[in-house]
GUNU-563299 format. One record per residue: residue in three letters; x, y, z of N, C-alpha, C in turn. Coordinates in steps of 0.1 Angstrom, whole numbers, padded with zeros to 4 digits, always signed. Example, Ala and Ser with C-alpha at 12.3 -4.5 7.8 and 13.67 -1.06 7.14 Angstrom:
% residues 2
ALA+0132-0057+0078+0123-0045+0078+0132-0033+0078SER+0128-0022+0071+0137-0011+0071+0129+0000+0079
% end
This chain:
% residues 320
UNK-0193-1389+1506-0190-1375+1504-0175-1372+1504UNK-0168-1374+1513-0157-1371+1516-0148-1381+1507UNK-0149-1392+1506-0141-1404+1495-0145-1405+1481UNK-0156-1394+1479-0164-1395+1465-0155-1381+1456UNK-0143-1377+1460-0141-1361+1452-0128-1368+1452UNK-0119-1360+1442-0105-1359+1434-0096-1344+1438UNK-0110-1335+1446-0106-1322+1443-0095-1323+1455UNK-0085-1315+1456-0073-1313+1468-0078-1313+1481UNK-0087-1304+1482-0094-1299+1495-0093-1314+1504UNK-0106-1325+1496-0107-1335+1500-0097-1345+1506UNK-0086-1346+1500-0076-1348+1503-0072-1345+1514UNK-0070-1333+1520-0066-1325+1532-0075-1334+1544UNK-0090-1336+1538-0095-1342+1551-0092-1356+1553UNK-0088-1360+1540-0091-1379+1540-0077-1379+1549UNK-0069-1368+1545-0052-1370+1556-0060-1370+1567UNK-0065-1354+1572-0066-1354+1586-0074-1367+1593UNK-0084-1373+1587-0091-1385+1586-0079-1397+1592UNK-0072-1397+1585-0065-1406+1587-0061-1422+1573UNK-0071-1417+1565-0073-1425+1556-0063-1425+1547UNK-0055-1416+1543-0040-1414+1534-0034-1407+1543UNK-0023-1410+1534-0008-1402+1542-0011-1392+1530UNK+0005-1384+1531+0002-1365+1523+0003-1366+1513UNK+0008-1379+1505+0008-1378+1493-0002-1384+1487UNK-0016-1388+1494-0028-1392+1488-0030-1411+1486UNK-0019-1414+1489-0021-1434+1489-0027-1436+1502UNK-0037-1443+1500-0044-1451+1510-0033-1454+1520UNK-0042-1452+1534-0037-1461+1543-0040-1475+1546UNK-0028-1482+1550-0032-1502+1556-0042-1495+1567UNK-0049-1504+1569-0062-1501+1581-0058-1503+1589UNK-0045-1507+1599-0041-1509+1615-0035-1487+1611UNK-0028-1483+1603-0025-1473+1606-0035-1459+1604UNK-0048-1462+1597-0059-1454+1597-0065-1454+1608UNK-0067-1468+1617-0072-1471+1630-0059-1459+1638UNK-0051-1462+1640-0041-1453+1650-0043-1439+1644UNK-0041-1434+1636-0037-1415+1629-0055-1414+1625UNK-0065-1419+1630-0077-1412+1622-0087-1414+1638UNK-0077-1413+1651-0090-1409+1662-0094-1419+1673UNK-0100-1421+1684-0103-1427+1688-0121-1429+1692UNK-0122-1425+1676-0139-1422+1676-0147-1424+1688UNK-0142-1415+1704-0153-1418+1711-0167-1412+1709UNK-0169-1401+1702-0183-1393+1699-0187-1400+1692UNK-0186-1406+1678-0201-1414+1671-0200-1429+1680UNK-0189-1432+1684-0193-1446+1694-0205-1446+1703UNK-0206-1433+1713-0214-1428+1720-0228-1424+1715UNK-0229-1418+1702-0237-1419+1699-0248-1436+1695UNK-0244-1443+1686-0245-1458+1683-0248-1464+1696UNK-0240-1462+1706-0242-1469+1721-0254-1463+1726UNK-0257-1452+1724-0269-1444+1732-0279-1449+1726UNK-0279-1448+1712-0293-1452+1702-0298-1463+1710UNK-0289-1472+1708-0293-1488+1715-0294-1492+1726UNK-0290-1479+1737-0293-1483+1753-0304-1482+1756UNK-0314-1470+1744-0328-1468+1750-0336-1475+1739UNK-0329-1488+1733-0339-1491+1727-0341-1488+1712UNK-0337-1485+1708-0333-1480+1688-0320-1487+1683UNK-0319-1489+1670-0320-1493+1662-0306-1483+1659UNK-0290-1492+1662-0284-1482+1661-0278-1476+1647UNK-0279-1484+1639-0276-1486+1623-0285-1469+1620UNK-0297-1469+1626-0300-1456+1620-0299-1445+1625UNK-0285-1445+1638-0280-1434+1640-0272-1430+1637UNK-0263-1436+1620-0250-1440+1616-0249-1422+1610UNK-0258-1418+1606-0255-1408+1601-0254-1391+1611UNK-0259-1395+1623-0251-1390+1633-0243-1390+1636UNK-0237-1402+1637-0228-1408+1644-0220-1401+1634UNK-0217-1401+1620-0207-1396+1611-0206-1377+1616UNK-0220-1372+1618-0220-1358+1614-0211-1353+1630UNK-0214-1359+1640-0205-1359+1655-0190-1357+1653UNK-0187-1368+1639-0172-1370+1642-0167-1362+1630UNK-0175-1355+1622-0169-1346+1614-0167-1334+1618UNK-0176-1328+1627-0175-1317+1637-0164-1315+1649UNK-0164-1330+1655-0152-1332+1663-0133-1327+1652UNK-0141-1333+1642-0125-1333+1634-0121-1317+1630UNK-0136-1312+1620-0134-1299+1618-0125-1286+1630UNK-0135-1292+1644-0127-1283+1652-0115-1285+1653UNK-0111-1295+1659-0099-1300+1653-0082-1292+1645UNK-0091-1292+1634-0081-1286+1622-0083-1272+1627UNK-0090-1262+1632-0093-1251+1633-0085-1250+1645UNK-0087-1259+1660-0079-1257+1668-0063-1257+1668UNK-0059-1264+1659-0041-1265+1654-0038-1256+1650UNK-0044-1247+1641-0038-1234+1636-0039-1226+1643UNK-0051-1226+1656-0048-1213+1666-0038-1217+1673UNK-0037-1226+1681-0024-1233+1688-0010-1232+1685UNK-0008-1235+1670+0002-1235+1666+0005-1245+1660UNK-0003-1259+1663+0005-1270+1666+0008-1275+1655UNK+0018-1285+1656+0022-1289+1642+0024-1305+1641UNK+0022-1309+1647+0018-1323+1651+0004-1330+1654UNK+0000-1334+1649-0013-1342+1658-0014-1359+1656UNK-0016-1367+1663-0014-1379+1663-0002-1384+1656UNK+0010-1380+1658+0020-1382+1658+0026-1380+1641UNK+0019-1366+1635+0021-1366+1621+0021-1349+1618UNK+0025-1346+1611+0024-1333+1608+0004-1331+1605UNK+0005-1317+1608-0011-1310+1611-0013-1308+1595UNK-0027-1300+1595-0033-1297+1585-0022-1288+1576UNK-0023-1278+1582-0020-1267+1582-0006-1262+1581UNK+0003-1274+1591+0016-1275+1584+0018-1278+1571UNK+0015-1286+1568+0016-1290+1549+0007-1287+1538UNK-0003-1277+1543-0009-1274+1532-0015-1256+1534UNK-0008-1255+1547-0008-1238+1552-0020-1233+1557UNK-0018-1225+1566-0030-1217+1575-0043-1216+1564UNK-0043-1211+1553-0059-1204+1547-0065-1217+1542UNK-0053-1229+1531-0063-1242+1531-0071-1251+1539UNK-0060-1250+1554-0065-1253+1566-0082-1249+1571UNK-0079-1236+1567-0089-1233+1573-0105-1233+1565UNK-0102-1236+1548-0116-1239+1544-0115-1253+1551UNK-0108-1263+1544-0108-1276+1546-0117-1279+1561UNK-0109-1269+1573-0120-1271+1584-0135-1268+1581UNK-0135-1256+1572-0147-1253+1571-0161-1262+1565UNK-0151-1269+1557-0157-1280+1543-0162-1291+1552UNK-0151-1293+1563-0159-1304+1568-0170-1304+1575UNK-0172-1291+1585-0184-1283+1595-0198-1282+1586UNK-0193-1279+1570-0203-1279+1563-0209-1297+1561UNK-0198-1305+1559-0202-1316+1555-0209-1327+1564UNK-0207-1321+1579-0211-1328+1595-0228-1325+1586UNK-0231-1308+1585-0245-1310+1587-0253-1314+1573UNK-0244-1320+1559-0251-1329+1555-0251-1342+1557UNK-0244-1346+1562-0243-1363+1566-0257-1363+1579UNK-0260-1353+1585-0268-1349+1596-0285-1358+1588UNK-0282-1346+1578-0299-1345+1571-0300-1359+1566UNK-0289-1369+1569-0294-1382+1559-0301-1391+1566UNK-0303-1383+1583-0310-1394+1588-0325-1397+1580UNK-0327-1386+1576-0341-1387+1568-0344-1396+1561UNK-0333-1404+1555-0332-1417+1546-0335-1429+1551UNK-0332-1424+1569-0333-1436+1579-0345-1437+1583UNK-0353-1429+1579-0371-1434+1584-0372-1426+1596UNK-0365-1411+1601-0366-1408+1609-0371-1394+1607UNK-0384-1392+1617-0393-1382+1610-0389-1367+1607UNK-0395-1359+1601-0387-1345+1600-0388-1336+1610UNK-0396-1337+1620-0394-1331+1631-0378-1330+1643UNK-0381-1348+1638-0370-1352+1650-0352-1350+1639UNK-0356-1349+1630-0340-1344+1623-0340-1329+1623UNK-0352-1322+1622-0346-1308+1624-0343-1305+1639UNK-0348-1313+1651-0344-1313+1665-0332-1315+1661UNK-0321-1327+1655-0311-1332+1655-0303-1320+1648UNK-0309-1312+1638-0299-1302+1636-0295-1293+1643UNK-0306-1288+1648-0305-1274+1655-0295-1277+1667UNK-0299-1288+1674-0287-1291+1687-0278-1291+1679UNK-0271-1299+1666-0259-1297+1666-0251-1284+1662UNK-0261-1274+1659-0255-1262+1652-0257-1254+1667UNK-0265-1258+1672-0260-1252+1691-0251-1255+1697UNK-0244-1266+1698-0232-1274+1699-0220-1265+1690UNK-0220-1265+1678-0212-1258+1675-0204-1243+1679UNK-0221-1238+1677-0214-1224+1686-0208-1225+1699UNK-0212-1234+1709-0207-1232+1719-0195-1241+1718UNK-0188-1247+1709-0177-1250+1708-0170-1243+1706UNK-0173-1231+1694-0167-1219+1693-0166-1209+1707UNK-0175-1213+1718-0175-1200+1725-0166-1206+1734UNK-0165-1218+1737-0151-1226+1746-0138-1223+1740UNK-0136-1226+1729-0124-1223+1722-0118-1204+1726UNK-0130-1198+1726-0128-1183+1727-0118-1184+1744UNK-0127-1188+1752-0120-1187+1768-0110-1193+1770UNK-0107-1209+1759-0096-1215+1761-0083-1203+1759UNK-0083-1197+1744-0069-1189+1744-0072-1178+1749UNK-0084-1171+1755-0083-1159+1764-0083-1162+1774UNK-0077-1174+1783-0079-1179+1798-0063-1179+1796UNK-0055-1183+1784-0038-1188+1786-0032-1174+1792UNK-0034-1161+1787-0024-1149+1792-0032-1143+1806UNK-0036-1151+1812-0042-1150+1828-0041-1160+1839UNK-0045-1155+1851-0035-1159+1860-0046-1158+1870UNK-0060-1153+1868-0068-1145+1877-0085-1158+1875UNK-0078-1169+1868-0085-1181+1864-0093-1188+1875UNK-0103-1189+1881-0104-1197+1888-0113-1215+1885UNK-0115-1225+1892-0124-1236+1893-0135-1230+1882UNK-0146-1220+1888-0159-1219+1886-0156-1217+1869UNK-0144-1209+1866-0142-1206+1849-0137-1214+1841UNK-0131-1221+1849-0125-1236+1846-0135-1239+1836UNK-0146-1248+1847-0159-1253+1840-0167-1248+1831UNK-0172-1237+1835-0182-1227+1823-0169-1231+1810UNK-0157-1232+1808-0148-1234+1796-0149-1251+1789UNK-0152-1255+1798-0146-1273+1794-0159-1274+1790UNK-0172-1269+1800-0188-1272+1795-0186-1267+1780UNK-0185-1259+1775-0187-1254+1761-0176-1262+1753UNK-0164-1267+1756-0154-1265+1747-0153-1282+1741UNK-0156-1293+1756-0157-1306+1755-0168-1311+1758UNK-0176-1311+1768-0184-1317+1772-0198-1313+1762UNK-0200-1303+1758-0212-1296+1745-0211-1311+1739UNK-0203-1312+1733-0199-1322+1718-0201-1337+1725UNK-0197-1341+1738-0199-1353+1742-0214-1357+1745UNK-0219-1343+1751-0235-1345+1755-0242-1345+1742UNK-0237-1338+1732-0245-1334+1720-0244-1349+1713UNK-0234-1359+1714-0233-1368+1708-0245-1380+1713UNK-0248-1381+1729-0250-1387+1733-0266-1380+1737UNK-0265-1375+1735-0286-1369+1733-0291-1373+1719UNK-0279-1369+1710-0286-1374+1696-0288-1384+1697UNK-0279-1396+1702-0286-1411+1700-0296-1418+1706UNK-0298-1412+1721-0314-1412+1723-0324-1404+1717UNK-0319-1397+1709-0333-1389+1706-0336-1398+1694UNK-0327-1403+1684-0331-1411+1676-0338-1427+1679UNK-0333-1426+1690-0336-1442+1696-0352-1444+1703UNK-0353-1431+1709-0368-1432+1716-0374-1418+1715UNK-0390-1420+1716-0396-1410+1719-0401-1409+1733UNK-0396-1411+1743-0392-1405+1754-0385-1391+1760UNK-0392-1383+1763-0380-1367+1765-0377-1370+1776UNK-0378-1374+1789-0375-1379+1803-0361-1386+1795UNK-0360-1401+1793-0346-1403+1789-0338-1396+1783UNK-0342-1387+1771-0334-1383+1761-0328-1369+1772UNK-0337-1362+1783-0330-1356+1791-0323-1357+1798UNK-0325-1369+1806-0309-1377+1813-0304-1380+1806UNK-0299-1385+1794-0289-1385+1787-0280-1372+1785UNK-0288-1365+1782-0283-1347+1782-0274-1348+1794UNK-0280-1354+1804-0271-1346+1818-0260-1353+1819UNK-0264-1370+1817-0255-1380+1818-0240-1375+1804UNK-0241-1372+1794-0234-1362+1784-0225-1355+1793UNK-0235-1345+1799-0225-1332+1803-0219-1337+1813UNK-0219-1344+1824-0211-1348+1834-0203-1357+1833UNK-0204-1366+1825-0193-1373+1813-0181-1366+1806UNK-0189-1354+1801-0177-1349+1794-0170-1338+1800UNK-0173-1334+1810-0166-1327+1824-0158-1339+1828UNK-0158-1350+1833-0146-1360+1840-0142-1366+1825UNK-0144-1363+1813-0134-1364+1798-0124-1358+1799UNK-0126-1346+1801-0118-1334+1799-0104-1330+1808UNK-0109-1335+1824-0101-1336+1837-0090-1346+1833UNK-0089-1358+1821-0089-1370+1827-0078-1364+1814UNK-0081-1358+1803-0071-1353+1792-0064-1340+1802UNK-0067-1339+1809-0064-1329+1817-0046-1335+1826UNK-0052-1345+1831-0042-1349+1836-0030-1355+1828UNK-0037-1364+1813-0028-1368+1802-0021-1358+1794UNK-0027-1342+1794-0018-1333+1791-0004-1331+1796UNK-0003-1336+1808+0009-1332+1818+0012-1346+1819UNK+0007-1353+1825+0015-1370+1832+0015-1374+1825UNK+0007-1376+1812+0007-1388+1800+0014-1387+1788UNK+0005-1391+1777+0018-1394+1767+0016-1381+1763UNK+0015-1369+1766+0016-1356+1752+0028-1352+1756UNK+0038-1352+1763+0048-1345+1765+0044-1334+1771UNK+0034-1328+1782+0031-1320+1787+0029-1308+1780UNK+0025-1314+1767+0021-1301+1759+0019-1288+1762UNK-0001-1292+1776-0008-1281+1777+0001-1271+1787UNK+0012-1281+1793+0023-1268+1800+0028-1260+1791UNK+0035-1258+1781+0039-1259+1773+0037-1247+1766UNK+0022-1246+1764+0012-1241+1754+0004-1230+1765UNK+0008-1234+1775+0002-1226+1790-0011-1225+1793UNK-0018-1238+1788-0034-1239+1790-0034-1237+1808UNK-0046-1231+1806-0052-1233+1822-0058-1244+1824UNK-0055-1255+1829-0062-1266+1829-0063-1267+1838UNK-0074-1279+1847-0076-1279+1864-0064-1283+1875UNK-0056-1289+1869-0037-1293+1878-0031-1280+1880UNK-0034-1269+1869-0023-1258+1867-0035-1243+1879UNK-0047-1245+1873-0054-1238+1884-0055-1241+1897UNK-0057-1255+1899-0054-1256+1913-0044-1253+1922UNK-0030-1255+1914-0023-1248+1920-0016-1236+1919UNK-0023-1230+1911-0024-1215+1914-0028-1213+1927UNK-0041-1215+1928-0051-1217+1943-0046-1220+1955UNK-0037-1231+1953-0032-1239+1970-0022-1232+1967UNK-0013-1228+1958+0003-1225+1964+0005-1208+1970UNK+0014-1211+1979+0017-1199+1987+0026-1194+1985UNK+0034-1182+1987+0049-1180+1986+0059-1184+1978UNK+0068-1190+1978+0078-1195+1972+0070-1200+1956UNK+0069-1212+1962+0054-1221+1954+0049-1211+1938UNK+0042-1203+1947+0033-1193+1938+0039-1184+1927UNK+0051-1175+1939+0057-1166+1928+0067-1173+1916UNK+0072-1187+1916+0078-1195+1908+0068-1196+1898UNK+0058-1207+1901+0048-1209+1891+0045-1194+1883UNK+0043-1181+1889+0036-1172+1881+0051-1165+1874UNK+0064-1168+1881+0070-1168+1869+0073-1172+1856UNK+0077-1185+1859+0074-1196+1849+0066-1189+1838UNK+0050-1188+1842+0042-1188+1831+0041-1173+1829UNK+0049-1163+1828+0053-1154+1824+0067-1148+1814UNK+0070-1163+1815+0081-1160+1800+0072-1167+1787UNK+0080-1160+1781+0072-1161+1767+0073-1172+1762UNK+0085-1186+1761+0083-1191+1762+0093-1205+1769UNK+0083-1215+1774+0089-1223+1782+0099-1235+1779UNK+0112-1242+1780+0119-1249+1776+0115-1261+1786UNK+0125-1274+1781+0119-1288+1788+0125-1281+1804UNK+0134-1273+1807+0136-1275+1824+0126-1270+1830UNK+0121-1257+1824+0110-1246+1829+0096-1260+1831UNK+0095-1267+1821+0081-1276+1823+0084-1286+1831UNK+0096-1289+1836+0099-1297+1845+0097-1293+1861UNK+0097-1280+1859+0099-1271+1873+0085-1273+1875UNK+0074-1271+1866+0062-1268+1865+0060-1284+1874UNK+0059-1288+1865+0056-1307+1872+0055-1308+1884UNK+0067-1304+1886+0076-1303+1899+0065-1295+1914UNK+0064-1284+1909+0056-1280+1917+0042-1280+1919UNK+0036-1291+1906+0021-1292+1905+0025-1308+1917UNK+0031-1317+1915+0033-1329+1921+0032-1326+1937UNK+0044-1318+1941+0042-1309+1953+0025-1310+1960UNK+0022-1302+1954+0004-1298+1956+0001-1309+1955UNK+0000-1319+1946-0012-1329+1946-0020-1326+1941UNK-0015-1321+1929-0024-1316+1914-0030-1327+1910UNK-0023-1335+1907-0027-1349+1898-0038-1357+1908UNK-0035-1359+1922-0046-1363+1927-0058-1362+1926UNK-0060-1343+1935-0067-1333+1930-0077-1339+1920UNK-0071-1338+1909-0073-1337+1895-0086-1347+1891UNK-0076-1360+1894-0084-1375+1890-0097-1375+1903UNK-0097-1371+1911-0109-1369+1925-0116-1365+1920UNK-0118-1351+1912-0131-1344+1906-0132-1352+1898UNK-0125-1359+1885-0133-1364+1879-0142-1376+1881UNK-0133-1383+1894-0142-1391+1895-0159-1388+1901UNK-0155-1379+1910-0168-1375+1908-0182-1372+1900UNK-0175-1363+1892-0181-1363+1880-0193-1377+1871UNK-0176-1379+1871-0183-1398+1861-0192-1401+1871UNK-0191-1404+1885-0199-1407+1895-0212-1406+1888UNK-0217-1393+1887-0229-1382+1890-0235-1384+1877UNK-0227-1385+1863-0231-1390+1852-0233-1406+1850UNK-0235-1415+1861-0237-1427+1858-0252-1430+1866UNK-0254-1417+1878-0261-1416+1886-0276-1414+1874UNK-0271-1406+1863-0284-1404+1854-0285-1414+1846UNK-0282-1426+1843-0284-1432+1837-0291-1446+1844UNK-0286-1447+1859-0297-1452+1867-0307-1451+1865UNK-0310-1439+1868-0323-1434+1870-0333-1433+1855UNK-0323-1437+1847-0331-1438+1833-0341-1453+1833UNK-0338-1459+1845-0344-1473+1841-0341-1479+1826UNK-0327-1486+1826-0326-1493+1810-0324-1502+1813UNK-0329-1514+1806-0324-1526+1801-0313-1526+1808UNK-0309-1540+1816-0293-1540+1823-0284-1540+1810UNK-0285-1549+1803-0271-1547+1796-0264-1535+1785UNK-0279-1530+1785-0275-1515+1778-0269-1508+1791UNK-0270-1510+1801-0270-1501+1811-0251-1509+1816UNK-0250-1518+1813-0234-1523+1813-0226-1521+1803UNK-0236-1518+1789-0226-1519+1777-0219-1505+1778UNK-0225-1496+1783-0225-1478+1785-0216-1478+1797UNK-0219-1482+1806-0205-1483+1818-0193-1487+1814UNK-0191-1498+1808-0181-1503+1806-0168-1495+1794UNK-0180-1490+1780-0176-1482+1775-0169-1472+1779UNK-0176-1463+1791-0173-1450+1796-0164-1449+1806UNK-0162-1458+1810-0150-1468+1825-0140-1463+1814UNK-0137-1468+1803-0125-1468+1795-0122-1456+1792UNK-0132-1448+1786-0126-1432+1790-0118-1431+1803UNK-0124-1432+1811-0116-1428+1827-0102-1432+1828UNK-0099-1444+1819-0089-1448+1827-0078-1450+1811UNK-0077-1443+1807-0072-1444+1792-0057-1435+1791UNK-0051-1441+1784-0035-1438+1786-0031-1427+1777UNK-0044-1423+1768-0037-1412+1753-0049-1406+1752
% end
């Protein structure tokens, strides 16, 4: 679909893809591998298919419609942001402007839910691909409704834990669970599994989110989401624990319009203080904990049941 067209549009995604640079020449494959993602959603998907038993080859077309949805938001989230960078390259929308941007996201959201319908081609009945669509177009919306709290949570201060979550549930974890229910659901007729996987998903992609949470600030983004003045769980928590001095700083800080590298230094400074970052990585581990807990309980095959840990370990502990 997407390598089959000449028309511009196309182009915009094969960039954001990773598959050309802006002037439309192919990329060498070590650089499409770095600028086109770290496809953990259709991985997850393919991994799921095959933990309960299916046949992962015919969740490929999942697996694609997951990571075009991931990408579409994507391009949509840069232009509300601002950003002008993503994976170390200029955005959509920097080079080809806000309104192309924004079909091109749209082209792709459309094109997630035809690569969707091809499971049909895979021998998989019509019941269980209109199951597969509807979750993903529930997924969507509630990506949309995460995205909503993300930039209506930045010009507030009155944020707490509980809002945190209700945000990350919709914004990250939807798309991780949605990725990873699809491929049980393709894999077995089982609803008991394919519901622990659901859960195993969402508590997964709650300690995802914490773990980008902390690589916003300590890792490689340049502390962006300070930056950008996300509320993320390091910056809420210490809203919460700081007192006095502490507090009125931070709530100054994130009261100028906008922040320079000393101001996000100050920020650091005083989340380090607290034991944000600790904080931070504790819940998630939790989390992952509680999501490994459902997959016990799924009774799988051991080595589906190690191929899926080991994969998900790597999330936890990942540097970008």
């Amino acid at each position: 679909m997407i390598d089959g067209s000449s028309l511009g549009l196309y182009d915009m995604m094969r960039y954001h893809l990773g598959w050309q640079d802006d002037q439309g020449h192919l990329q060498e494959a070590g650089r499409r591998e770095k600028e086109g993602g770290k496809l953990v959603r259709p991985t997850l998907v393919l991994l799921s298919c095959e933990a309960v038993g299916g046949d992962w080859r015919r969740a490929l077309p999942a697996a694609a419609a997951v990571e075009l949805v991931h990408d579409f938001s994507l391009i949509h989230d840069d232009i509300e942001d601002g950003d002008e960078k993503r994976r170390q390259r200029a955005t959509v929308w920097r080079l080809w402007g806000e309104p192309q941007a924004i079909n091109a996201g749209d082209a792709m959201h459309s094109l997630a839910r035809l690569a969707l319908w091809r499971l049909e081609n895979q021998g998989i009945a019509a019941p269980k691909v209109r199951q597969a669509a509807q979750l993903l177009d529930e997924t969507c919306l509630e990506l949309c409704e995460g995205q909503y709290l993300d930039i209506r949570y930045e010009s507030r201060f009155d944020i707490n834990v509980g809002d945190y979550l209700e945000m990350i549930d919709r914004k990250t974890a939807a798309l991780i669970s949605c990725s990873i229910t699809l491929g049980a659901l393709i894999g077995t007729d089982d609803r008991d599994i394919v519901a622990r996987f659901e859960l195993f998903g969402r508590k997964l992609g709650l300690a995802y989110q914490m773990v980008d949470d902390v690589l916003g600030i300590w890792g490689g983004k340049s502390a962006s989401d300070i930056q950008k003045k996300k509320k993320t769980l390091p910056v809420i928590y210490a809203l919460e624990r700081a007192g006095g001095e502490q507090r009125a700083a931070l709530l100054d800080l994130y009261d100028k319009e906008a922040l320079d590298r000393s101001d996000i230094d100050s920020v650091i400074r005083i989340l380090d203080q607290l034991g944000a970052e600790g904080y931070t990585r504790e819940v998630a581990t939790g989390y992952y904990n509680q999501a490994l807990e459902e997959i016990r309980g799924a009774a799988l095959a051991q080595p589906a049941q190690d191929e899926l840990k080991e994969f998900t370990a790597f999330l936890m502990v990942r540097e970008s």
